[in-house]
C-alpha positions in Angstrom: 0.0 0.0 0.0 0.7 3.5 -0.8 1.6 6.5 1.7 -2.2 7.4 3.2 -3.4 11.0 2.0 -5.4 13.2 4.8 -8.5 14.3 3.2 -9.0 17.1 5.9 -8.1 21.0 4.8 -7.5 22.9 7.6 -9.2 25.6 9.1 -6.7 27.9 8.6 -6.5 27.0 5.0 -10.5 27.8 4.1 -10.3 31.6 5.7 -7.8 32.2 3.4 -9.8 30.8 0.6 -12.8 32.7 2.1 -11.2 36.4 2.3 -9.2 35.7 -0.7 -12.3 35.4 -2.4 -14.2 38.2 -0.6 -11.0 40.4 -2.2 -11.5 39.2 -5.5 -15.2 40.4 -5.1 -14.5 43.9 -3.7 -11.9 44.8 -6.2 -14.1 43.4 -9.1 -17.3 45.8 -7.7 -15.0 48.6 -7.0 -12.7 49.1 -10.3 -13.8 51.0 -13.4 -14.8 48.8 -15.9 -14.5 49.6 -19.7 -17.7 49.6 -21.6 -20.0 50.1 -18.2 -23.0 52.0 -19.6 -23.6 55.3 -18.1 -27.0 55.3 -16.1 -29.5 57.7 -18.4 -30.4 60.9 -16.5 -34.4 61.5 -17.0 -35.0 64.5 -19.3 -35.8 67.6 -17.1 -39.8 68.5 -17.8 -40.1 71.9 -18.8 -42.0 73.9 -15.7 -46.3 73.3 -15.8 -47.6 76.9 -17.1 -49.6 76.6 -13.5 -46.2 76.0 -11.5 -44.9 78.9 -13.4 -47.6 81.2 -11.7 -47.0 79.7 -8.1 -50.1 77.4 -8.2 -50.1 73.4 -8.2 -51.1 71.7 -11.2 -54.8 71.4 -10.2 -56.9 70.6 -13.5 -59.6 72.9 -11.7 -57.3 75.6 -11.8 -57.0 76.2 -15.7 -57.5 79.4 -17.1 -57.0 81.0 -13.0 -54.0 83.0 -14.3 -55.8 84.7 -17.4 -59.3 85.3 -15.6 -57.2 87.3 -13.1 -55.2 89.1 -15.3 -59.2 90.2 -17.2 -60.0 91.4 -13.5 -56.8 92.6 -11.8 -57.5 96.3 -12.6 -61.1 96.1 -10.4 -59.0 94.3 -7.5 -58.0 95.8 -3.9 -54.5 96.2 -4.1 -52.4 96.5 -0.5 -48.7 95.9 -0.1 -48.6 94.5 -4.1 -51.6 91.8 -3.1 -54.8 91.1 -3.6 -57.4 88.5 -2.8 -60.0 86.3 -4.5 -62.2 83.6 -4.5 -62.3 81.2 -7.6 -65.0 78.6 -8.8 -65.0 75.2 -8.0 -66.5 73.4 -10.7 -67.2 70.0 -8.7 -68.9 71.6 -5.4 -70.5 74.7 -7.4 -69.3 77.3 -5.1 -66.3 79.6 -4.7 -64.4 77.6 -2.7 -60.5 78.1 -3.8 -59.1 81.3 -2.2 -56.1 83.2 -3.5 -53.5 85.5 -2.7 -52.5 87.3 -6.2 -49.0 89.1 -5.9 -47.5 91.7 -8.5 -44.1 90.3 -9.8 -43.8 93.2 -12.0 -45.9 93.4 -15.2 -47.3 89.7 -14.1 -49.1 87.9 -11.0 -47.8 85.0 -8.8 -50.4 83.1 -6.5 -50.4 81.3 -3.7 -53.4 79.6 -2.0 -55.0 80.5 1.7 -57.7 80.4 3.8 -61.2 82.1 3.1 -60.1 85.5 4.1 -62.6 87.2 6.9 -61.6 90.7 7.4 -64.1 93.2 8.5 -65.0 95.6 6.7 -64.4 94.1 3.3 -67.0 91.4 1.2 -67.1 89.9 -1.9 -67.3 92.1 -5.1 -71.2 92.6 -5.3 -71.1 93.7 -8.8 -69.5 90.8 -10.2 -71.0 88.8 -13.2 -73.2 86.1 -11.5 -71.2 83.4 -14.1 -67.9 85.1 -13.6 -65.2 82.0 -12.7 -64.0 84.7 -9.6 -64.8 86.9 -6.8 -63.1 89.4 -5.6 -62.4 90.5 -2.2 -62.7 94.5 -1.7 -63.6 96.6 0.7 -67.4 96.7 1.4 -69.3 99.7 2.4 -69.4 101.4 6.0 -73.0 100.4 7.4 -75.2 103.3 8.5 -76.1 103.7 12.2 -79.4 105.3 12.4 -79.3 107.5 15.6 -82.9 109.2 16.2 -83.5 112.5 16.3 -86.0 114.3 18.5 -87.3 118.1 18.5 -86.7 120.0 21.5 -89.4 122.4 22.8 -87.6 125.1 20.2 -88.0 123.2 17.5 -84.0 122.4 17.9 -83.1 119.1 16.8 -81.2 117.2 19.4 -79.5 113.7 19.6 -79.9 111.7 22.7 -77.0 111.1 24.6 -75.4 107.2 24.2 -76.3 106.3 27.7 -80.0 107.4 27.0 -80.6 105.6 23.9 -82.0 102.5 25.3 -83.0 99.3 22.7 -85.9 97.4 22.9 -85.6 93.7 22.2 -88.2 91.2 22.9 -88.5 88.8 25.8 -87.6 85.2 24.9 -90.9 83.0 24.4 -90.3 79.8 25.8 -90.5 76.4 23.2 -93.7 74.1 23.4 -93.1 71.3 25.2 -94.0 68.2 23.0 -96.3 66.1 24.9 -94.5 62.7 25.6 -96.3 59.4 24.7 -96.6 56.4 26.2 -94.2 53.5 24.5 -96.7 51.2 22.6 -97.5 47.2 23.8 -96.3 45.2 21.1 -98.2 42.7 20.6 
């Protein structure tokens, strides 16, 4: 017989194998390759004429920018700004409210909450199909104070702490009578 032949590796002998391998991987990921194909970069989309303005591309919002524009010179201006209400075509009110802004010869919006100012309403006079509303300044309401004749036939105003106002008692709600719950039978 022949000189026997250990079939055992050692352990010693398999970690090298192992990290020599693991090297062989990290250098292959790591090194420029010839021929790699450049990742395509996505074409850059050229700016939504709604984005332009400052608005969100909101299909609702079509035609906002060039219904202003018809209406800016009847608009409240403050500071450069101006407020509106616009149409909603789904829920049939004005329900979108703006902030319009003077960049020059041309408008940017941005979108808020219903503005509630006093003093100031929604334009009165505006086409009943018009797509907006503006917000301006409403009228000062009249406070009637009366007027009584003096003895001389002076007219004189009552002091504040004489006028008084009249307002009628509160009139208590009908009770409904309550009804016995019925037998089933």
């Amino acid at each position: 017989m022949g000189p026997r032949v250990d079939q055992r590796i050692s352990p010693n002998r398999v970690a090298l194998v192992l990290v020599l391998l693991l090297a062989a991987w990290l250098v292959f990921q790591f090194l420029p390759r010839k021929g790699k194909p450049v990742p395509a970069m996505a074409p850059v989309a050229a700016e939504s004429r709604l984005r332009s303005v400052g608005l969100a591309d909101n299909p609702d919002w079509e035609g906002l920018p060039e219904f202003f524009t018809l209406m800016a010179a009847k608009a409240e201006w403050k500071d450069g700004r101006t407020r509106f209400a616009y149409w909603h075509p789904v829920m049939k009110t004005y329900s979108y409210y703006f902030e319009a802004i003077r960049d020059g010869a041309d408008f940017r919006f941005r979108e808020i909450a219903e503005p509630c100012d006093e003093n100031y309403e929604w334009d009165p006079d505006a086409p009943a199909e018009s797509p907006l509303r503006l917000f301006l300044p409403g009228k000062p309401e009249l406070i009637v104070v009366p007027v009584t004749r003096t003895d001389h036939g002076v007219l004189a105003r009552p002091s504040p702490e004489k006028v008084e106002i009249e307002l009628p008692s509160p009139q208590p709600l009908p009770v409904p009578p309550i009804s016995p719950p019925k037998a089933e039978n």
